[in-house]
N, C-alpha and C positions, 0 to 999 in steps of 0.2 A: 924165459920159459917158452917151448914151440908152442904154438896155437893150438894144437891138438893134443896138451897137455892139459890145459887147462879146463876144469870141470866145470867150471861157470856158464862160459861160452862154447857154442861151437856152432860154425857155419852151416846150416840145415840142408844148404843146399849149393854147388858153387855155381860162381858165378854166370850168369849169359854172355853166348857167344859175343852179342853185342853189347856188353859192359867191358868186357872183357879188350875188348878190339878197340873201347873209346877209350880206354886209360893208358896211357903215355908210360914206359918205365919209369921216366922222372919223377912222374905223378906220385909212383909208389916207394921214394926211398923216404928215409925214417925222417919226420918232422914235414912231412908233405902236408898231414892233416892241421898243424898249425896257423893260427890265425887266417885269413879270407884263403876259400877254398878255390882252385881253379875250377873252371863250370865242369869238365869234365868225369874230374874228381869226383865234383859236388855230385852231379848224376850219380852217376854211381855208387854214392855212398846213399842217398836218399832210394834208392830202387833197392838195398838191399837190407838198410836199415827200418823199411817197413814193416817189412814180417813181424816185426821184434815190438811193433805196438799193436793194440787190441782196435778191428775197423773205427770202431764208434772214436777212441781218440785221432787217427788220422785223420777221419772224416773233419772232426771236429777244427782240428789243426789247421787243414785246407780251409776252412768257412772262415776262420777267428784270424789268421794271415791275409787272406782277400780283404780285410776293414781295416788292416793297420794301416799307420800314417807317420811320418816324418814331418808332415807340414807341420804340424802342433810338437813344441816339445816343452819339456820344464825347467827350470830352473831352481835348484833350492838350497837358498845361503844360509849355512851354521843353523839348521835345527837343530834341537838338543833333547828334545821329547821326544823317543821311542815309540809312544802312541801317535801322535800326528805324523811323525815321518813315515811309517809305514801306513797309515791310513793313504795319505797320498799317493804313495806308490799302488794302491789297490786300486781309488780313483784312476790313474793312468791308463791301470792296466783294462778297468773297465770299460774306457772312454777311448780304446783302440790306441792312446798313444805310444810311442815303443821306446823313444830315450828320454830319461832323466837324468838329469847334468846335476851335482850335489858337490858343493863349496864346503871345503870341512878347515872352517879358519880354526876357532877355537875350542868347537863341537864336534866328537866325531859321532857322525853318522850312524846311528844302529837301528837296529829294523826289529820291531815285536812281530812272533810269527803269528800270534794270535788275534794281528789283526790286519798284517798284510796275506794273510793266508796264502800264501805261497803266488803272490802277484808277481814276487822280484823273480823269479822263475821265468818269467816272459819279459820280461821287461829289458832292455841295455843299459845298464845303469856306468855314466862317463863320473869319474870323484876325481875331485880336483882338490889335492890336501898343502895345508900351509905346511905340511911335516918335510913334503918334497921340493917347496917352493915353489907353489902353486896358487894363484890367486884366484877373487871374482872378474880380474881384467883376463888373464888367460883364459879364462873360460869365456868370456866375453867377442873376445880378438878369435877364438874360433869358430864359433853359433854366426860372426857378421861374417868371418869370412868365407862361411857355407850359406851365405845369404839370407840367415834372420833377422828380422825384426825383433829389439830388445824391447819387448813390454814390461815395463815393472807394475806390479797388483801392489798398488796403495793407493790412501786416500786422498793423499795431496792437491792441495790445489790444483787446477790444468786437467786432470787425469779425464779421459772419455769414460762416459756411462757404461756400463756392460753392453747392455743394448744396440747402443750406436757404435761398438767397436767393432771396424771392417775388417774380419777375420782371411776373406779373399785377397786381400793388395799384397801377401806376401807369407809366406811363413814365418809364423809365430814363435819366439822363445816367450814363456810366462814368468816371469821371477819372480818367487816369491821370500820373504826374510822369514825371522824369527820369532815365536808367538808376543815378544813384550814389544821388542823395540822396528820391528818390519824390517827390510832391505837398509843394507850402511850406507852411509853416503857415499860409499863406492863405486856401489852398485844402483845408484839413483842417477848419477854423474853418469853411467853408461848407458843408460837404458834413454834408447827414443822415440822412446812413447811411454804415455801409462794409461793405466784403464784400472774402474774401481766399479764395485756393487754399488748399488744407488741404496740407501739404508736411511730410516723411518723410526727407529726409537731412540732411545738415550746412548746406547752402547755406541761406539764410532767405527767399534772393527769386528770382525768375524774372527774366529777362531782359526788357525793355518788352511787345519784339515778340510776345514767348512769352505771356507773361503776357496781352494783349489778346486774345492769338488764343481761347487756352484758355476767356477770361471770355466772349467774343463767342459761341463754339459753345456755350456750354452755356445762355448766357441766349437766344438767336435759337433754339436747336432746342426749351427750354421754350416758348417764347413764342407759337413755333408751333404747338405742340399744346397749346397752352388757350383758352379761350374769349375771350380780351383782344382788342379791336378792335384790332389792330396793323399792317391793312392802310391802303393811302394811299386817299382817299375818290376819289368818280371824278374830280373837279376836280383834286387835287393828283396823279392820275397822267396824266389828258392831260397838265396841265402840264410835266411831268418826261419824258411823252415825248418834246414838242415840243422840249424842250432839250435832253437826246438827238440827235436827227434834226439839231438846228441846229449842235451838236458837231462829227455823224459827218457831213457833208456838207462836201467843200474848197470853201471863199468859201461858205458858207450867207446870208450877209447881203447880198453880191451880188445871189445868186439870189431874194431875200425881196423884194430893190427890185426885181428885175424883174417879178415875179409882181405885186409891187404897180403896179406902174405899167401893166401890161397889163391887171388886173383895176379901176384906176382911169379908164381910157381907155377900157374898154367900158361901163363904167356911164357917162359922160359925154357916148359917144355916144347912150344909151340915152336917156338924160334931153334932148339937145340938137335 
């Protein structure tokens, strides 16, 4: 269907000269807007895809993108309760973290909305399923060779105190297991380092949800006041904005072809 058929969308207003003049025809042939966006694209799509949200969430957008972090990320092996697993992912999302890595050996993963209230929305969630032949070492083999530090959250002998755990020497993966039996030996065997909550009554473990929240605040509010580059560079947070905007927009892909086919058609006439 042409772009100016359709009743939902329509471009309000076309494109600037200079949006116009930065995008490449390449940029605009069909599947351009798939997966990582070239920067000029991205411009362009983010200048025109504002209108289309209300100031107060932009604004918002901009503030809540400036605190995200890749230094901190998570790890979470075969949870199988709906309520912790999305609790967690609320935690992340409050704690500015942006990926969460999710191991679905023999649990799959599901998310209650009523209590991740639309966290996973922000969040980049990487699933790594045993369906595909996917393990806790692949997932493992890629967090080290993007240069994290594998911490595993248990109690185990060895493990560092919350407290004394030097959150600045490197970027954090946190793993965490599953409410009865914690992290498999699998994923204990990879992980090099651990760090545990220091705990005072009879009980020996925290609850997932509890347990992530706690380790999240205390490593994100260090983190934050020390000198660790742990903000996203300017490339990875245009990026992250854009996907954002593409989220929070009803039919954003819609509206991406039409902008592209109106800013394809004036360069065309421009050239013909």
């Amino acid at each position: 269907m042409h772009c100016n058929q359709r009743r939902r969308y329509r471009v309000s207003s076309p494109p600037s000269e200079k949006a116009r003049h930065a995008v490449a025809l390449s940029d605009l042939a069909p599947g351009a807007t798939d997966g990582p966006v070239e920067p000029r694209l991205r411009e362009f799509l983010i200048e025109h895809l504002a209108p289309h949200l209300t100031e107060h969430r932009l604004r918002r957008m901009h503030t809540v993108v400036s605190r995200r972090t890749r230094w901190l990320t998570v790890v979470l092996e075969d949870i199988y309760q709906p309520h912790n697993a999305s609790a967690v992912l609320r935690s992340c999302e409050c704690f500015g973290i942006q990926d969460v890595h999710v191991v679905e050996d023999r649990n799959r993963y599901k998310i209650s909305r009523d209590v991740a209230l639309g966290a996973s929305r922000w969040l980049d969630l990487h699933r790594w399923r045993a369906v595909a032949g996917q393990t806790i070492d692949d997932c493992c083999d890629q967090l080290a060779s993007s240069g994290y530090r594998l911490v595993a959250a248990t109690p185990r002998k060895g493990a560092v105190a919350l407290e004394d755990f030097d959150v600045t020497a490197g970027p954090v993966a946190v793993m965490f297991g599953t409410e009865l039996k914690g992290l498999t030996p699998a994923a204990l065997e990879r992980a090099t380092e651990a760090v545990h909550i220091p705990m005072y009554g009879f009980n020996e473990s925290f609850n997932i949800s509890v347990s992530a929240a706690l380790i999240l605040r205390e490593l994100s509010a260090r983190m934050r006041s020390s000198g660790a580059a742990w903000k996203l560079d300017d490339e990875a947070t245009r990026d992250l904005l854009l996907s954002w905007m593409r989220r929070s927009i009803n039919h954003s892909e819609d509206l991406i072809e039409c902008l592209l086919e109106s800013a394809g058609s004036g360069t065309d006439k421009e050239g013909g």
